[in-house]
PyMOL CGO cylinders between C-alpha atoms (Angstrom):
from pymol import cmd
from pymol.cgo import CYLINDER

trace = [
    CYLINDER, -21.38, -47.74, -66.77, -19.49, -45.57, -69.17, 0.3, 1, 1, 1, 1, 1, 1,
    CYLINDER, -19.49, -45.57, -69.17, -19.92, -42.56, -71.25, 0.3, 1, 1, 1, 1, 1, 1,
    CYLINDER, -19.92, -42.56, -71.25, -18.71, -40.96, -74.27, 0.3, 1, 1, 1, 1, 1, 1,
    CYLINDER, -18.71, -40.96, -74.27, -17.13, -37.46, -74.11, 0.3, 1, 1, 1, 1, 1, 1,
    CYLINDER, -17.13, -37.46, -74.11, -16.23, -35.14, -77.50, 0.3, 1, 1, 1, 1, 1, 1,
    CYLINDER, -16.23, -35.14, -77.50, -14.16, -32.33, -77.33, 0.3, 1, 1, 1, 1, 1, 1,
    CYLINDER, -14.16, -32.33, -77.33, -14.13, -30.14, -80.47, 0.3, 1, 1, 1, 1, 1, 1,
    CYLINDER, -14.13, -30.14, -80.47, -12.89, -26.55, -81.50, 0.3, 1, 1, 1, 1, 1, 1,
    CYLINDER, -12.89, -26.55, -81.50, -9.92, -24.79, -82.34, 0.3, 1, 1, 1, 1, 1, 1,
    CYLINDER, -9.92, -24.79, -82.34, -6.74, -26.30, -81.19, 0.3, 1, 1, 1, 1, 1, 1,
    CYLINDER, -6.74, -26.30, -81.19, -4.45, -24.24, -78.16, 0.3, 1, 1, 1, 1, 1, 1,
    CYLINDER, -4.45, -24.24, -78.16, -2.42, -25.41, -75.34, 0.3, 1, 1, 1, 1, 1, 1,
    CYLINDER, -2.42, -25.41, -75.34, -3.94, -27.60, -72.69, 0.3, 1, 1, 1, 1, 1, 1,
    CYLINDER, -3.94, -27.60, -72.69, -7.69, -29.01, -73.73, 0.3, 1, 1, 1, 1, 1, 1,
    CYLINDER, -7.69, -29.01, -73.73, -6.50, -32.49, -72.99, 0.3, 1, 1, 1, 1, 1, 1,
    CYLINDER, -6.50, -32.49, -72.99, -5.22, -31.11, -69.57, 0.3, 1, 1, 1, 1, 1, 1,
    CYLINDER, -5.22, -31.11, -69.57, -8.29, -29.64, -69.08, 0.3, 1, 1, 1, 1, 1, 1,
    CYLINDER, -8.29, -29.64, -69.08, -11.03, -31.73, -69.99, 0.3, 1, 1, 1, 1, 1, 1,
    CYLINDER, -11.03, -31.73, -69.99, -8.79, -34.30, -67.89, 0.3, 1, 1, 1, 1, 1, 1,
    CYLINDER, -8.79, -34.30, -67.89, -8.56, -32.52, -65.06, 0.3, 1, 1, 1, 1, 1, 1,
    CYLINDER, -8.56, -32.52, -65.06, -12.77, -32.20, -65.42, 0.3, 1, 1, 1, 1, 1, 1,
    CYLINDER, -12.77, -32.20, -65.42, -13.04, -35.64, -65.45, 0.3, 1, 1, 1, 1, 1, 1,
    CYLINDER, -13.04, -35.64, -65.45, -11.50, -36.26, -62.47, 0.3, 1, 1, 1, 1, 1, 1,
    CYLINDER, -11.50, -36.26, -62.47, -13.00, -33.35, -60.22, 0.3, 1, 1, 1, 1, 1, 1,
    CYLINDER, -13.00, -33.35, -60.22, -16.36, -35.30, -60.77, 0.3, 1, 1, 1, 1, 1, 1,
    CYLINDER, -16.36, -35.30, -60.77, -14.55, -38.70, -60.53, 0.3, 1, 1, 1, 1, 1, 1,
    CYLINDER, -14.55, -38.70, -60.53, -14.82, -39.73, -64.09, 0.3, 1, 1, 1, 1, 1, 1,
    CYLINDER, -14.82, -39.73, -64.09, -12.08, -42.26, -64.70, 0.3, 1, 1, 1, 1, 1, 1,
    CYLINDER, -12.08, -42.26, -64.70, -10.67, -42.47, -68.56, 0.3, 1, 1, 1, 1, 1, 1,
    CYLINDER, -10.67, -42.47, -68.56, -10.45, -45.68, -69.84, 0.3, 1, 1, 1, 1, 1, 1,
    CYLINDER, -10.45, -45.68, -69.84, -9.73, -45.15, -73.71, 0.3, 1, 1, 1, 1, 1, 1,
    CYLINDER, -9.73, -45.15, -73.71, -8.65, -41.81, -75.30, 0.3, 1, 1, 1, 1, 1, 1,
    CYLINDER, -8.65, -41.81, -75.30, -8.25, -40.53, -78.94, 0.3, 1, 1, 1, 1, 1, 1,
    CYLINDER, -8.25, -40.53, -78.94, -7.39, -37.11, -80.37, 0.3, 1, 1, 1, 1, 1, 1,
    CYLINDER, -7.39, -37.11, -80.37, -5.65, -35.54, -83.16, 0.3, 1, 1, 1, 1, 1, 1,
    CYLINDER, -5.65, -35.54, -83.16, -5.59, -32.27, -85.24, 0.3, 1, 1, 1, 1, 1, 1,
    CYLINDER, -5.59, -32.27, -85.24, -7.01, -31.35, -88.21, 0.3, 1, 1, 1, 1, 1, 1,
    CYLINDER, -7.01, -31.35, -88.21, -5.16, -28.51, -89.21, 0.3, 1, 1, 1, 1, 1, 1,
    CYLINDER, -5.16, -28.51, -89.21, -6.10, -25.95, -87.12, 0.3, 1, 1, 1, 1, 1, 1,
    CYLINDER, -6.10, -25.95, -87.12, -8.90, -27.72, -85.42, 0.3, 1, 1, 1, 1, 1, 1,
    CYLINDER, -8.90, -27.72, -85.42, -8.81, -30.31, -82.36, 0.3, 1, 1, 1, 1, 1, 1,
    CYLINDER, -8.81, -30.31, -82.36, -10.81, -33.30, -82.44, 0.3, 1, 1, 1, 1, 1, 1,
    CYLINDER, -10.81, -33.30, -82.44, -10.93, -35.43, -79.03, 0.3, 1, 1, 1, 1, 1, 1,
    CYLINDER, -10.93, -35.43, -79.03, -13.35, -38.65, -77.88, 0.3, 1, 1, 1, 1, 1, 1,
    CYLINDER, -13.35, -38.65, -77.88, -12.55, -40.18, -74.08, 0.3, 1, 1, 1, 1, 1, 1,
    CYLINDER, -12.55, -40.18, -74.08, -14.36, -43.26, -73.12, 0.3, 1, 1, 1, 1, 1, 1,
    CYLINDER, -14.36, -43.26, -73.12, -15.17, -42.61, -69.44, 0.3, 1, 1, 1, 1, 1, 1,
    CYLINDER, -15.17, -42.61, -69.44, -16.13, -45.14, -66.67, 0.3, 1, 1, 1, 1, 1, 1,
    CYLINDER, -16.13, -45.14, -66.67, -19.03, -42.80, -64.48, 0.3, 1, 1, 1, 1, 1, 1,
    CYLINDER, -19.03, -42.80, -64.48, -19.92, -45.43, -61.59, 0.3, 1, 1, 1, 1, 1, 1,
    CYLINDER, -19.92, -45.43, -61.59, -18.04, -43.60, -59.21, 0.3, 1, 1, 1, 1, 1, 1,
    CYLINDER, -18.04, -43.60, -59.21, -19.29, -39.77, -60.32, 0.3, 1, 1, 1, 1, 1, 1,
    CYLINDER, -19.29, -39.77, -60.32, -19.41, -37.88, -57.19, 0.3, 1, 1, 1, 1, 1, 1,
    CYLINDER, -19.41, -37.88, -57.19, -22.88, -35.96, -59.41, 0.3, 1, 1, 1, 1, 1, 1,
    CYLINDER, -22.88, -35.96, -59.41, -25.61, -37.32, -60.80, 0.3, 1, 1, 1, 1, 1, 1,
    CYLINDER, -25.61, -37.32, -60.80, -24.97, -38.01, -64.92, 0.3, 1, 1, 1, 1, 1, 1,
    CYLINDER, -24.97, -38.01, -64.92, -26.74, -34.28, -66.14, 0.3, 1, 1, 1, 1, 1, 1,
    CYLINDER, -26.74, -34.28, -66.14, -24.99, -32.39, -63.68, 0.3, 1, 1, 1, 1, 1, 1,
    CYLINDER, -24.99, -32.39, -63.68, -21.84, -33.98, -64.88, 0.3, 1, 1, 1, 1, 1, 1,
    CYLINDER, -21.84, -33.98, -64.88, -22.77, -33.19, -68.37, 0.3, 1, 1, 1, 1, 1, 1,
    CYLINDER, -22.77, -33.19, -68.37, -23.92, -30.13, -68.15, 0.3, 1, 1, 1, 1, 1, 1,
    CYLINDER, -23.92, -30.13, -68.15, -20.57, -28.95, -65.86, 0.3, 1, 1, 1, 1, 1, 1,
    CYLINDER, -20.57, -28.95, -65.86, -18.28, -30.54, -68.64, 0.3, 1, 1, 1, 1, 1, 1,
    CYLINDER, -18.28, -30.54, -68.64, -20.50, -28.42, -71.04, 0.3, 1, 1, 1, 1, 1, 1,
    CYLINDER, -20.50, -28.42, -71.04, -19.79, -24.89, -69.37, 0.3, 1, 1, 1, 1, 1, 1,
    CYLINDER, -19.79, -24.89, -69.37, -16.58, -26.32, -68.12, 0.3, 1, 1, 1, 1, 1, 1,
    CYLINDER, -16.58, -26.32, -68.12, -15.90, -26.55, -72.22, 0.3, 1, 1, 1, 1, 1, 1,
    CYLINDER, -15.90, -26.55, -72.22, -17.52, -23.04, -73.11, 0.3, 1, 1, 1, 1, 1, 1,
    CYLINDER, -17.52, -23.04, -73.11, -15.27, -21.54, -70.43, 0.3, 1, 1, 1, 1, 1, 1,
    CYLINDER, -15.27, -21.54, -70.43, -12.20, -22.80, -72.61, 0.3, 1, 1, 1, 1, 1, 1,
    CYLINDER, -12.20, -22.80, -72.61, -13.68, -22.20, -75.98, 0.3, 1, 1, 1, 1, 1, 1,
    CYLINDER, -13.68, -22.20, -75.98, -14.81, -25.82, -76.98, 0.3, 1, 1, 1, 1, 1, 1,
    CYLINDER, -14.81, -25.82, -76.98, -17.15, -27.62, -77.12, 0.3, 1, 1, 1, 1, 1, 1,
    CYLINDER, -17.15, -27.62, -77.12, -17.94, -30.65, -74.88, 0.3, 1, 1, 1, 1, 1, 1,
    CYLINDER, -17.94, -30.65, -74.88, -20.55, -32.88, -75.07, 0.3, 1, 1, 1, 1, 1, 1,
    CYLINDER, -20.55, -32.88, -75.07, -21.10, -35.86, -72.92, 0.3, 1, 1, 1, 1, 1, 1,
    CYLINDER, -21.10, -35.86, -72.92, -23.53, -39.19, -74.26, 0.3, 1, 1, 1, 1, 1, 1,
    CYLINDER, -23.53, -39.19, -74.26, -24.23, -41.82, -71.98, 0.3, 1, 1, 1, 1, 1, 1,
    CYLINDER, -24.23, -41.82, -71.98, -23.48, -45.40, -73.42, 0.3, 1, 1, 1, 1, 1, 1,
    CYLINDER, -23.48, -45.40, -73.42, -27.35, -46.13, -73.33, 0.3, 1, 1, 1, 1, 1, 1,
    CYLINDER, -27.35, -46.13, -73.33, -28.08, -43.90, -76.40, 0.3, 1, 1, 1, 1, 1, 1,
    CYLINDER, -28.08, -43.90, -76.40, -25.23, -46.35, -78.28, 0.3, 1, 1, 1, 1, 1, 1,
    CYLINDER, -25.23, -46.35, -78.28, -26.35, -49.28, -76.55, 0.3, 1, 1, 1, 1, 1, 1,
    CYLINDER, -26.35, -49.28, -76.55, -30.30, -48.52, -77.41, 0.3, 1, 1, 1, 1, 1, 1,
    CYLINDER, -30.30, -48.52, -77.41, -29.04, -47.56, -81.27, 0.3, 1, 1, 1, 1, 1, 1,
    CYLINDER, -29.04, -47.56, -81.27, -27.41, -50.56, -81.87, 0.3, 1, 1, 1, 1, 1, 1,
    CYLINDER, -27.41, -50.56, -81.87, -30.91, -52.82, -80.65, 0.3, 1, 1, 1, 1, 1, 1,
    CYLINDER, -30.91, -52.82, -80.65, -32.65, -51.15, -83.34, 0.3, 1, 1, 1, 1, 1, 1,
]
cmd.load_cgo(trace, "trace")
């Protein structure tokens, strides 16, 4: 199982480090990884394998969310159902 993380907001020193190091606190491995900068403003998406999450998914979710707030970005965390159930329609 995977899910989709987005990290957006203004850019500073260390959000990849960060939302990394989040990842792998709750065992969330990163497969695939893109980010760049849009002037001032970071833009990130991980693809994340979640099998091994020592949480259940929403707790996950919901601690990469405050996790993100805590920094000043945002984070938002979709399991790959919601893509997987979009794409049947």
């Amino acid at each position: 199982m995977k899910a989709v993380v987005t990290v957006t907001g203004k850019d500073k020193v260390g959000i990849i480090a960060m939302a990394s190091a989040e990842c792998a606190k709750y065992g969330a491995n990163i497969v695939d990884i893109s980010q760049t900068v849009l002037q001032e403003y970071f833009a990130m998406i991980m693809l994340v394998e979640i099998e091994k999450l020592s949480v259940g998914f929403s707790a996950f979710a919901e601690a990469m969310n405050a996790t993100g707030k805590e920094y000043g970005v945002d984070i938002r965390v979709m399991h790959e159902d919601i893509f997987n159930a979009m794409h049947r329609i």
